[in-house]
mmCIF file of the N, C-alpha and C atoms, coordinates in Angstrom:
data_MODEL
# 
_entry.id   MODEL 
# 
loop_
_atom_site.group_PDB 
_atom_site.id 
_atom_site.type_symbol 
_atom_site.label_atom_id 
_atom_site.label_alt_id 
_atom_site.label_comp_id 
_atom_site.label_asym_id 
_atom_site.label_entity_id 
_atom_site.label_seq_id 
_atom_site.pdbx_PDB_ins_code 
_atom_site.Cartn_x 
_atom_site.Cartn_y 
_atom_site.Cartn_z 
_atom_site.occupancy 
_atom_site.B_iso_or_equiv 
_atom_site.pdbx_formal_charge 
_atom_site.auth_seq_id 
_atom_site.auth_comp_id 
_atom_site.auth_asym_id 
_atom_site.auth_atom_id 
_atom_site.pdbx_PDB_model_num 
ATOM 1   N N  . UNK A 1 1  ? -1.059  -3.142  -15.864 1.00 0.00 ? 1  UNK A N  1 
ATOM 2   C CA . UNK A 1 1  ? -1.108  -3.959  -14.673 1.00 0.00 ? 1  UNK A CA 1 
ATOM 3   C C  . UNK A 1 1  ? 0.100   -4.884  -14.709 1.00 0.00 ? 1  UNK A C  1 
ATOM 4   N N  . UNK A 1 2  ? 1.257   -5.026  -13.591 1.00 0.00 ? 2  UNK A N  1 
ATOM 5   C CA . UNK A 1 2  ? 1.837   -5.562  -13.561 1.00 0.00 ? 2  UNK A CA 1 
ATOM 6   C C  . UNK A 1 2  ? 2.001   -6.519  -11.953 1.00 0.00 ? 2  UNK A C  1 
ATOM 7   N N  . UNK A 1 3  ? 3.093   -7.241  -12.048 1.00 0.00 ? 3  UNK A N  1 
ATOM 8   C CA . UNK A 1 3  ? 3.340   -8.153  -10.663 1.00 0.00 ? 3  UNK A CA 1 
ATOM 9   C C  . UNK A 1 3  ? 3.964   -7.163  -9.740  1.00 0.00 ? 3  UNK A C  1 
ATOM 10  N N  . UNK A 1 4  ? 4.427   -5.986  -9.501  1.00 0.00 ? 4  UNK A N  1 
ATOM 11  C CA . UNK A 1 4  ? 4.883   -5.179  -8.541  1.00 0.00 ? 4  UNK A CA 1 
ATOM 12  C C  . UNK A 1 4  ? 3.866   -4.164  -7.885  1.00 0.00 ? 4  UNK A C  1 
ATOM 13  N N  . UNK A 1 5  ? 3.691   -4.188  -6.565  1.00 0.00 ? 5  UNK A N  1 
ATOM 14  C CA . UNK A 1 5  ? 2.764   -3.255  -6.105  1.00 0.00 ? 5  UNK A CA 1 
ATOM 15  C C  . UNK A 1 5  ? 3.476   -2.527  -4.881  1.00 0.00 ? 5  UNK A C  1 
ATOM 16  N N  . UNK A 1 6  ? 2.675   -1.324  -4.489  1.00 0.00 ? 6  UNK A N  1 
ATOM 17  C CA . UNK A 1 6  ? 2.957   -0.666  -3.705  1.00 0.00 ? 6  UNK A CA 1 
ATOM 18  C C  . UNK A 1 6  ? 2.343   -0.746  -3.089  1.00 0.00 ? 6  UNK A C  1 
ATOM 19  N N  . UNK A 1 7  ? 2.556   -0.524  -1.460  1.00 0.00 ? 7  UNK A N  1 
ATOM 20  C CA . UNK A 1 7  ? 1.595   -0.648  -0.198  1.00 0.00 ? 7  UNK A CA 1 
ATOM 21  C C  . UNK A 1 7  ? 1.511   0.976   0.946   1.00 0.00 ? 7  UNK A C  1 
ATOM 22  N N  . UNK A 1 8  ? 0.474   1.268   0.180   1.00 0.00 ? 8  UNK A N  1 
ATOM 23  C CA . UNK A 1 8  ? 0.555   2.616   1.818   1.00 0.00 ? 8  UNK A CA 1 
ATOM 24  C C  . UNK A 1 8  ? -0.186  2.090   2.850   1.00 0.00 ? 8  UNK A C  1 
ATOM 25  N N  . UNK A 1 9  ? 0.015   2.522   3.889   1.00 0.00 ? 9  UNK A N  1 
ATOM 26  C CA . UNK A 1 9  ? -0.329  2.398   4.936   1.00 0.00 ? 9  UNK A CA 1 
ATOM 27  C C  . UNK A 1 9  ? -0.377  3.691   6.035   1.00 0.00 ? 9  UNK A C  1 
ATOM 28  N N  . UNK A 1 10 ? -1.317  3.594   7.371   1.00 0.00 ? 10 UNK A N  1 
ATOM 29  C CA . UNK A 1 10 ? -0.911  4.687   8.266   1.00 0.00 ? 10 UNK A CA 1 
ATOM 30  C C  . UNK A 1 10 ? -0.015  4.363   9.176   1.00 0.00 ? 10 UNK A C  1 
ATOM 31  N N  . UNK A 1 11 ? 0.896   4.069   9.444   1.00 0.00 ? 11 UNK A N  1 
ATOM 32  C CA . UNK A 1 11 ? 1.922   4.188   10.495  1.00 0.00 ? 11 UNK A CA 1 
ATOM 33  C C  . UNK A 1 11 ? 0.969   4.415   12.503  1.00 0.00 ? 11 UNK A C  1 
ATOM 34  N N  . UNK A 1 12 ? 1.243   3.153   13.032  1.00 0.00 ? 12 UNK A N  1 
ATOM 35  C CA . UNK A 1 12 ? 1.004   2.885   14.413  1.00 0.00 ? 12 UNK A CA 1 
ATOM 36  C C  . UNK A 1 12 ? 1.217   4.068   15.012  1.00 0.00 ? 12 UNK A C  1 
ATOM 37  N N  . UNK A 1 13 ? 0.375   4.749   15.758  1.00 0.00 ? 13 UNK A N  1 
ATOM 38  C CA . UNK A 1 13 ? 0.863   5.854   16.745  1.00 0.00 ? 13 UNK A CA 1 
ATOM 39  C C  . UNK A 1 13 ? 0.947   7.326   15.593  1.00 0.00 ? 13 UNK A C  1 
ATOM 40  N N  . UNK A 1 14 ? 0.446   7.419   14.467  1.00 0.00 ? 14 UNK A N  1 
ATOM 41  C CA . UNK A 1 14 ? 0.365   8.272   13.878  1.00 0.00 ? 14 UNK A CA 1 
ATOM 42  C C  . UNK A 1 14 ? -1.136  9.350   14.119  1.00 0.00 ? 14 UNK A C  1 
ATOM 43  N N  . UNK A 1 15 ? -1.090  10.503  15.039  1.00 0.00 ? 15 UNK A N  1 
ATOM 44  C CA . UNK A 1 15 ? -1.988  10.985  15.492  1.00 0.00 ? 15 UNK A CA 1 
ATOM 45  C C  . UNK A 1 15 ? -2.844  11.488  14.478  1.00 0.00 ? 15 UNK A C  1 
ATOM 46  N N  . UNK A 1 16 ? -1.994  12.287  12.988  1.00 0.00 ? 16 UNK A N  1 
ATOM 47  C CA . UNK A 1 16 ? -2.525  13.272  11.903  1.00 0.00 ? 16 UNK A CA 1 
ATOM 48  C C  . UNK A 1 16 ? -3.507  11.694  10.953  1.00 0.00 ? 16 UNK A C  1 
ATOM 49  N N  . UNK A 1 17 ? -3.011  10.543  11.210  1.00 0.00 ? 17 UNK A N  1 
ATOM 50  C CA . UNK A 1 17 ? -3.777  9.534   10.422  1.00 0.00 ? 17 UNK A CA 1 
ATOM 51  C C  . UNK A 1 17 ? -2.970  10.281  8.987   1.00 0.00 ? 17 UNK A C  1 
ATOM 52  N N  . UNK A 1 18 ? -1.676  10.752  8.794   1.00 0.00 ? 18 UNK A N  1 
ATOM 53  C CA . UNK A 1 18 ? -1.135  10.058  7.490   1.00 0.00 ? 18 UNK A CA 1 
ATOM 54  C C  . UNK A 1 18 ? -0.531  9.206   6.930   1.00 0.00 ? 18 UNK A C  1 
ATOM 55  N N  . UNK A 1 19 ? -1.419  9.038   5.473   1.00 0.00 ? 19 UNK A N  1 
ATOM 56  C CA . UNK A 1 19 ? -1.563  8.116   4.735   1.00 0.00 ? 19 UNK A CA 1 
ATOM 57  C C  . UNK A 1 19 ? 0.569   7.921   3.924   1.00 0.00 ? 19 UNK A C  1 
ATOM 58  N N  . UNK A 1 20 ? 1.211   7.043   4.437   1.00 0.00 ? 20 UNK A N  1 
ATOM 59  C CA . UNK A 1 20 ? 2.738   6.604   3.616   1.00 0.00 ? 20 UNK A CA 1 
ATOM 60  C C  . UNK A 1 20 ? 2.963   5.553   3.049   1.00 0.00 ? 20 UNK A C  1 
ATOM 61  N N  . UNK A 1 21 ? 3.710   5.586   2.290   1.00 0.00 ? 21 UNK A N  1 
ATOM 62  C CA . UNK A 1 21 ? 4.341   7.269   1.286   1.00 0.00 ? 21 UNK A CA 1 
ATOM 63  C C  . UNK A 1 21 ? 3.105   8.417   0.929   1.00 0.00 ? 21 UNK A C  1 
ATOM 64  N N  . UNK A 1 22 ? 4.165   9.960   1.426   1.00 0.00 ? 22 UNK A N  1 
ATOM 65  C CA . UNK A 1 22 ? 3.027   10.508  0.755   1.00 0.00 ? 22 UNK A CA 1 
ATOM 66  C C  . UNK A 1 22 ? 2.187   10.855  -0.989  1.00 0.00 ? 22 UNK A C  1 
ATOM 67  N N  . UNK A 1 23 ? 1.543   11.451  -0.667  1.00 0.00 ? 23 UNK A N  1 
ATOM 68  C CA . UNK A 1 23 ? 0.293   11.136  -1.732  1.00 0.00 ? 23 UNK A CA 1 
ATOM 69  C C  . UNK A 1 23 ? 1.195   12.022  -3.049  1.00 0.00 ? 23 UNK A C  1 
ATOM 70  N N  . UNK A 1 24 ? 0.989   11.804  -4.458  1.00 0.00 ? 24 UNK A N  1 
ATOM 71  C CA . UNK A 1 24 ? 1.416   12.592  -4.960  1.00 0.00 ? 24 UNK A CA 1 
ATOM 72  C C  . UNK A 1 24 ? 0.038   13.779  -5.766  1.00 0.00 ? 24 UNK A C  1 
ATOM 73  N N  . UNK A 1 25 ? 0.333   14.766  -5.488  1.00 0.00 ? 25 UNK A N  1 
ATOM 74  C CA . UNK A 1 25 ? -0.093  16.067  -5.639  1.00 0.00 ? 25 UNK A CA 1 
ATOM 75  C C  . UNK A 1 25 ? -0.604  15.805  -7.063  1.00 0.00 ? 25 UNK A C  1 
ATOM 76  N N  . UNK A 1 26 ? -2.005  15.763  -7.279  1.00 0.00 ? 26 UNK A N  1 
ATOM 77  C CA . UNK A 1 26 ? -2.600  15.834  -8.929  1.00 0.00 ? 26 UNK A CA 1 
ATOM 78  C C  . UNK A 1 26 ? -2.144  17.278  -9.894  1.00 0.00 ? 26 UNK A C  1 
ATOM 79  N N  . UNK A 1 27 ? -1.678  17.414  -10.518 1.00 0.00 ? 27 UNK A N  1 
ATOM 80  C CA . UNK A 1 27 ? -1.749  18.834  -11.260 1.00 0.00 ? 27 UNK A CA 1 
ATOM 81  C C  . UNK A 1 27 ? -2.903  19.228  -12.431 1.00 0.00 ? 27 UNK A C  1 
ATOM 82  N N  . UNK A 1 28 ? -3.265  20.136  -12.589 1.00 0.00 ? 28 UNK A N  1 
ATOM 83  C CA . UNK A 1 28 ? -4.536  20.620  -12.839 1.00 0.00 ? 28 UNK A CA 1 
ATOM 84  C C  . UNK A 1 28 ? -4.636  20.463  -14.580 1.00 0.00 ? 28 UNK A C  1 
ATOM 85  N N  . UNK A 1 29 ? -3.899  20.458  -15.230 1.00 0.00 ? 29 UNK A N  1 
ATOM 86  C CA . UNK A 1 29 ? -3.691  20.204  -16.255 1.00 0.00 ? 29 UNK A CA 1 
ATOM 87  C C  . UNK A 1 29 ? -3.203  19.425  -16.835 1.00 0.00 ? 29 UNK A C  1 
ATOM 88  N N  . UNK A 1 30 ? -2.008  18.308  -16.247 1.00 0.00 ? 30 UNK A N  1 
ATOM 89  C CA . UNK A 1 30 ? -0.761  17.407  -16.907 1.00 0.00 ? 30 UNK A CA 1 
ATOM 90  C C  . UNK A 1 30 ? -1.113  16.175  -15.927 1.00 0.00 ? 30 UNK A C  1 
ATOM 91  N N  . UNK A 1 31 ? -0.967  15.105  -16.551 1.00 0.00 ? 31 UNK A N  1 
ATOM 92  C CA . UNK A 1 31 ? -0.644  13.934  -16.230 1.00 0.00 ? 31 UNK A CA 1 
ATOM 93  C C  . UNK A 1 31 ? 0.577   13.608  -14.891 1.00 0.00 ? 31 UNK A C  1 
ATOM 94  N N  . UNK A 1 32 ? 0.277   13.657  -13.788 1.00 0.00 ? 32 UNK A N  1 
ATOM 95  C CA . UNK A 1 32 ? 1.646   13.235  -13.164 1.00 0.00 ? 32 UNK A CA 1 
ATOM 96  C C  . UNK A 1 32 ? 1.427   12.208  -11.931 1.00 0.00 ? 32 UNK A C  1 
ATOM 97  N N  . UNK A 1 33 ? 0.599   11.724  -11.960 1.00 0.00 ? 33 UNK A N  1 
ATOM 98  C CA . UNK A 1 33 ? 0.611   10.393  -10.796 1.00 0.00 ? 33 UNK A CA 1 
ATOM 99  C C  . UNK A 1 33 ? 1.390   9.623   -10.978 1.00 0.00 ? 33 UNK A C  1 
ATOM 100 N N  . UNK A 1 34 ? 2.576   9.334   -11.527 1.00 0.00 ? 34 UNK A N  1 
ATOM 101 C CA . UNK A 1 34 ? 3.372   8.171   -11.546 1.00 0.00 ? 34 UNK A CA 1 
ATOM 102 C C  . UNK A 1 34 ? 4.141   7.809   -10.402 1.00 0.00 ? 34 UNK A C  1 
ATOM 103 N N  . UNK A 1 35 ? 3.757   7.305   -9.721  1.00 0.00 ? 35 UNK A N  1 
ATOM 104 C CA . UNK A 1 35 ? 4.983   6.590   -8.706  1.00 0.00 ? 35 UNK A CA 1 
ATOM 105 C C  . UNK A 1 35 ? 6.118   6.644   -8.791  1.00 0.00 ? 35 UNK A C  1 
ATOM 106 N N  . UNK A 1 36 ? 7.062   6.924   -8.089  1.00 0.00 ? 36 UNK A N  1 
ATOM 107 C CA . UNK A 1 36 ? 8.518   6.461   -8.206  1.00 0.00 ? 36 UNK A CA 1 
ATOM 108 C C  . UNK A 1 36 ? 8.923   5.003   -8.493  1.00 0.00 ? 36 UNK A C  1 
ATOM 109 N N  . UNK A 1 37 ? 9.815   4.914   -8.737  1.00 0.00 ? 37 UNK A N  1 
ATOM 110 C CA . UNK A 1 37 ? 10.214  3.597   -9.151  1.00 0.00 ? 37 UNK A CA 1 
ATOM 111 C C  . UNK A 1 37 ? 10.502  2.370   -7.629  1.00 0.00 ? 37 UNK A C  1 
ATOM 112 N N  . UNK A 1 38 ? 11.131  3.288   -6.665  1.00 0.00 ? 38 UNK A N  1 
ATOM 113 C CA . UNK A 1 38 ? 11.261  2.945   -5.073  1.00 0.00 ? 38 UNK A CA 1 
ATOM 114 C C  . UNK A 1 38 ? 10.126  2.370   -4.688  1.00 0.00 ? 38 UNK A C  1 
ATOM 115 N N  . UNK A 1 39 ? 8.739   3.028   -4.870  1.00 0.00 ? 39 UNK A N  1 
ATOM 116 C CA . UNK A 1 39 ? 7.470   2.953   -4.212  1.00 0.00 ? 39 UNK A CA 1 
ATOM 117 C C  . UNK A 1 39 ? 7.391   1.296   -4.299  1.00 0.00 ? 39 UNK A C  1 
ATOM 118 N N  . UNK A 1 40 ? 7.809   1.079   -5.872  1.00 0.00 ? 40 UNK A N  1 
ATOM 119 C CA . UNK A 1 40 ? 6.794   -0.218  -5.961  1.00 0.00 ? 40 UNK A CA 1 
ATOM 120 C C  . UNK A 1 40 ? 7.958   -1.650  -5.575  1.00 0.00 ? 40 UNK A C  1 
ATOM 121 N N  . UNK A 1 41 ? 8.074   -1.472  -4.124  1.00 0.00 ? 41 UNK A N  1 
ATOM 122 C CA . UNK A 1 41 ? 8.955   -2.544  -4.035  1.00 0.00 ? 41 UNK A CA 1 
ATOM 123 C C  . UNK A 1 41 ? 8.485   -3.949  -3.376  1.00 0.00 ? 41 UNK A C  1 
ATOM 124 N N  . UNK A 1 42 ? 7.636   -4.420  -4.318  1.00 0.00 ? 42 UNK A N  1 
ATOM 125 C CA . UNK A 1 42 ? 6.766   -5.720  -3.506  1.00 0.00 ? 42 UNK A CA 1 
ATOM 126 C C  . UNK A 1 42 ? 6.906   -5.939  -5.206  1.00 0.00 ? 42 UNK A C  1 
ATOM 127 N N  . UNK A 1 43 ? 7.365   -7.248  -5.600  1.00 0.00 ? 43 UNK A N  1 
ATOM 128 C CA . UNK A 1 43 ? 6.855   -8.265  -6.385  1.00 0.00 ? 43 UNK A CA 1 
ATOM 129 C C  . UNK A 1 43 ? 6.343   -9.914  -6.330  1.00 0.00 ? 43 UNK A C  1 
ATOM 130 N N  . UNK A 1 44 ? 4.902   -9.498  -6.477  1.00 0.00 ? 44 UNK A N  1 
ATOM 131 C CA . UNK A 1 44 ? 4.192   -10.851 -6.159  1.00 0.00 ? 44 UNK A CA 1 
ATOM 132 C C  . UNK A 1 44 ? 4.816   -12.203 -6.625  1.00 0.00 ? 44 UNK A C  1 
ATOM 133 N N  . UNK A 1 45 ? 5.510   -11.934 -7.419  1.00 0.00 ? 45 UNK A N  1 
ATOM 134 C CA . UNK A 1 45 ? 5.924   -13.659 -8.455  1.00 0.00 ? 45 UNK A CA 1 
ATOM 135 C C  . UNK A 1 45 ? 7.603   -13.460 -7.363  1.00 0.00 ? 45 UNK A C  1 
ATOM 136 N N  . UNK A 1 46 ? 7.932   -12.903 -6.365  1.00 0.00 ? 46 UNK A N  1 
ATOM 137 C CA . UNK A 1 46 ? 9.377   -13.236 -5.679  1.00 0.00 ? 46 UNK A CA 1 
ATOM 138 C C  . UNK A 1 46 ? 8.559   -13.674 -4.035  1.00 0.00 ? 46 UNK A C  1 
ATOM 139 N N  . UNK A 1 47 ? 9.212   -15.159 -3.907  1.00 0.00 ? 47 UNK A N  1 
ATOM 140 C CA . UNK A 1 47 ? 8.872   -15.145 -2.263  1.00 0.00 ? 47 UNK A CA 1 
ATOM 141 C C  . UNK A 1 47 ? 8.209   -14.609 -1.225  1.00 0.00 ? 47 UNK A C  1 
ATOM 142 N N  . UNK A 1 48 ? 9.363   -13.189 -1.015  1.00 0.00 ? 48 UNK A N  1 
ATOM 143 C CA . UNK A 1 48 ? 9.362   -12.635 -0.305  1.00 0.00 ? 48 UNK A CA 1 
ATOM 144 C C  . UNK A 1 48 ? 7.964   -11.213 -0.494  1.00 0.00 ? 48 UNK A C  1 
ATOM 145 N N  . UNK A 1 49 ? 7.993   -11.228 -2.220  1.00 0.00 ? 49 UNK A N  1 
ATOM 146 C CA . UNK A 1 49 ? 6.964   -10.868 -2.584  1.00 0.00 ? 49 UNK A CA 1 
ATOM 147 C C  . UNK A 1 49 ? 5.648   -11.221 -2.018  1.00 0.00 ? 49 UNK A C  1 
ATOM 148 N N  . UNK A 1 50 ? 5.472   -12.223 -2.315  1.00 0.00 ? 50 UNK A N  1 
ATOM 149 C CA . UNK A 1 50 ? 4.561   -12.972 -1.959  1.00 0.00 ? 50 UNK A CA 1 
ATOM 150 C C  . UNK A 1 50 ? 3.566   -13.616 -0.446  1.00 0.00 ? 50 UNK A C  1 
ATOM 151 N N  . UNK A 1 51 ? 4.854   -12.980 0.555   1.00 0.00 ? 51 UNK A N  1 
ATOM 152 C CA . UNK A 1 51 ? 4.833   -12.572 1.995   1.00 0.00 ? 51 UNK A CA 1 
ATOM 153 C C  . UNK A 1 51 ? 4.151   -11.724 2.287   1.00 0.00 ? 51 UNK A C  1 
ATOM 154 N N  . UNK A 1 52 ? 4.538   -10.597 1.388   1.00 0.00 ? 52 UNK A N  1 
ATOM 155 C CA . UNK A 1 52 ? 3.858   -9.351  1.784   1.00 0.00 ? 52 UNK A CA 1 
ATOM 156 C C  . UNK A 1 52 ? 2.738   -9.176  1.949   1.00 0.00 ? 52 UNK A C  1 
ATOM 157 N N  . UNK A 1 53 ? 2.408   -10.028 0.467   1.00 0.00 ? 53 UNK A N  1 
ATOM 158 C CA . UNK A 1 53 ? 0.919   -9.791  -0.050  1.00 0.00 ? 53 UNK A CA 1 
ATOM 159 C C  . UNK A 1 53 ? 0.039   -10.428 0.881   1.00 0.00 ? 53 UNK A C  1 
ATOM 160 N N  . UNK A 1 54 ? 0.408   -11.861 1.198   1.00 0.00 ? 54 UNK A N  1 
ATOM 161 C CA . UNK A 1 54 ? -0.427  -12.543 1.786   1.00 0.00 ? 54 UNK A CA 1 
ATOM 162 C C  . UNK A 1 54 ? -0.409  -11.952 3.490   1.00 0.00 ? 54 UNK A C  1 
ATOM 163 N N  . UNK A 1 55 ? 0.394   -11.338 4.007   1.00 0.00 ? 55 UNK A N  1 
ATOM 164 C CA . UNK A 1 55 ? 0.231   -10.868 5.157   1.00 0.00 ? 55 UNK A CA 1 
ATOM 165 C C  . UNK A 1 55 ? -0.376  -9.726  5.088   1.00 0.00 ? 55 UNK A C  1 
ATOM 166 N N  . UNK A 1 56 ? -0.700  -9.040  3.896   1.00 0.00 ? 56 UNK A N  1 
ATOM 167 C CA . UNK A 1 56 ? -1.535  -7.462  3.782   1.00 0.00 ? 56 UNK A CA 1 
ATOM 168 C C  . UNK A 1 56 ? -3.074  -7.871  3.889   1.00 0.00 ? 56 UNK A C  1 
ATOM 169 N N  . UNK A 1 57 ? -3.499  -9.063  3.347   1.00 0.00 ? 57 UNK A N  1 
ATOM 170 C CA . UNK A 1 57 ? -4.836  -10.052 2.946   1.00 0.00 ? 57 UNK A CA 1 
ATOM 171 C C  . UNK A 1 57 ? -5.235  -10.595 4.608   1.00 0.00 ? 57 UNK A C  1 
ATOM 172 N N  . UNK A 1 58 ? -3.968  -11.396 5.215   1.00 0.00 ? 58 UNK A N  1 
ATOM 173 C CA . UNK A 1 58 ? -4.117  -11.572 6.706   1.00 0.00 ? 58 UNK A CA 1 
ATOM 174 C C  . UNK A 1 58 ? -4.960  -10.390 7.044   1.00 0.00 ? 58 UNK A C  1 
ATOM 175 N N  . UNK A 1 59 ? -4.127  -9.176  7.251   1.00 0.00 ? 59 UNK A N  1 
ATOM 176 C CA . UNK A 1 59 ? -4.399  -8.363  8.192   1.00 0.00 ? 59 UNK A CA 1 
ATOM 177 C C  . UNK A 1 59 ? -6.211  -7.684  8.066   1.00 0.00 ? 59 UNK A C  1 
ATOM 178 N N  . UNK A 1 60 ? -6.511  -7.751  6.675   1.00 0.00 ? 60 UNK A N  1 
ATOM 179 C CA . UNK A 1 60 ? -7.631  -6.931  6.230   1.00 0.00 ? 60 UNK A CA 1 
ATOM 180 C C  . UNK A 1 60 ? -8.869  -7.775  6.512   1.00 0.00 ? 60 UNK A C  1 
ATOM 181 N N  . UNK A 1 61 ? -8.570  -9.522  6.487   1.00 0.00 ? 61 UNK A N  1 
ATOM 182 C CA . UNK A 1 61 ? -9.217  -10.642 7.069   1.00 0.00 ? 61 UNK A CA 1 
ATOM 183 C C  . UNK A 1 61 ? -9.635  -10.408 8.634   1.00 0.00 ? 61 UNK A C  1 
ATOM 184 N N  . UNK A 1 62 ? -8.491  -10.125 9.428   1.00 0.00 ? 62 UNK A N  1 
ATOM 185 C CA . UNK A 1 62 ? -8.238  -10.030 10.689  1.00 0.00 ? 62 UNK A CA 1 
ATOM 186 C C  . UNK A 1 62 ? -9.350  -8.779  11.037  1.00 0.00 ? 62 UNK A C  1 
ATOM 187 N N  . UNK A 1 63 ? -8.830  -7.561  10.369  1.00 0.00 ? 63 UNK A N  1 
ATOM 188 C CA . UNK A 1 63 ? -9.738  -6.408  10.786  1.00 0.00 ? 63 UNK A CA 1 
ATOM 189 C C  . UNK A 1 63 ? -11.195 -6.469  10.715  1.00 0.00 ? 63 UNK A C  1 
ATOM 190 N N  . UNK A 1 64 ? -11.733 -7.313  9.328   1.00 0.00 ? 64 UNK A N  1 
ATOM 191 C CA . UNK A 1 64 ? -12.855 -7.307  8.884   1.00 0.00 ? 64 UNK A CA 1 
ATOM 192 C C  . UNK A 1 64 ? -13.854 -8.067  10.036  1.00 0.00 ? 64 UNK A C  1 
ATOM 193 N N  . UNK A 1 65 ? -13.102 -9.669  10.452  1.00 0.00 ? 65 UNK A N  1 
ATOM 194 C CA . UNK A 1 65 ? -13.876 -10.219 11.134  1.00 0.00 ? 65 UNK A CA 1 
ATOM 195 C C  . UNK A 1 65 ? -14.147 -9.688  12.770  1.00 0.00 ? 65 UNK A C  1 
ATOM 196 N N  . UNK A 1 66 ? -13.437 -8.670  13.028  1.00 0.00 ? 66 UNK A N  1 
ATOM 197 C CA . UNK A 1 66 ? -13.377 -7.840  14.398  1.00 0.00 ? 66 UNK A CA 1 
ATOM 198 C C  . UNK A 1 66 ? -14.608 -6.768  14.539  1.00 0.00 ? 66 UNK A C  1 
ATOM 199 N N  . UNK A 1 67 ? -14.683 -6.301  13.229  1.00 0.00 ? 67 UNK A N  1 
ATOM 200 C CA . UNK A 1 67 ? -15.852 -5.545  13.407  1.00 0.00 ? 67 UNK A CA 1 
ATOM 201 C C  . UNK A 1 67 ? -17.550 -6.748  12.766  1.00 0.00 ? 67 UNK A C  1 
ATOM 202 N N  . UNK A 1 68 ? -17.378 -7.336  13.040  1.00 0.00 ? 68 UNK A N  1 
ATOM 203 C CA . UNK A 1 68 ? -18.778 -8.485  12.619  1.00 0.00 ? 68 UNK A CA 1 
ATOM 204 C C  . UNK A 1 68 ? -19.061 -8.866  14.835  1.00 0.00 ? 68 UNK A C  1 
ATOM 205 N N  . UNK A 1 69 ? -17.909 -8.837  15.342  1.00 0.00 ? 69 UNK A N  1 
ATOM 206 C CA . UNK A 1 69 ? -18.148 -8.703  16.578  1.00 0.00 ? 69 UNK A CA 1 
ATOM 207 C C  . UNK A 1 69 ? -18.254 -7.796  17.208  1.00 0.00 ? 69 UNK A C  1 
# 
């Protein structure tokens, strides 16, 4: 567990509802979920980091209390 995270999301106006970046493919035998190094470009302990996060928390706040109405 570290301070860098990655964020997927579905993209506005996306009809198929896919999930980006795409997913990486499990293999049946070997270890290979590792992320790219690109993926994880949010670090919580930088500012701008820290933007992200709290506007990803906004939004899930925002959605949650929409469906209680």
């Amino acid at each position: 567990m570290g301070t860098r995270l990655c964020f997927y999301h579905v993209p506005s106006g996306n009809e198929d509802h896919e999930i980006q970046p795409p997913v990486i493919e499990r293999h049946p035998r070997i270890v290979n979920d590792t992320a790219p190094d690109d993926r994880w470009d949010c670090d919580v302990l930088d500012e701008e980091g820290e933007r992200r996060l709290r506007a990803v928390v906004d939004e899930i706040h925002q959605a949650c209390a929409a469906l209680e109405q």
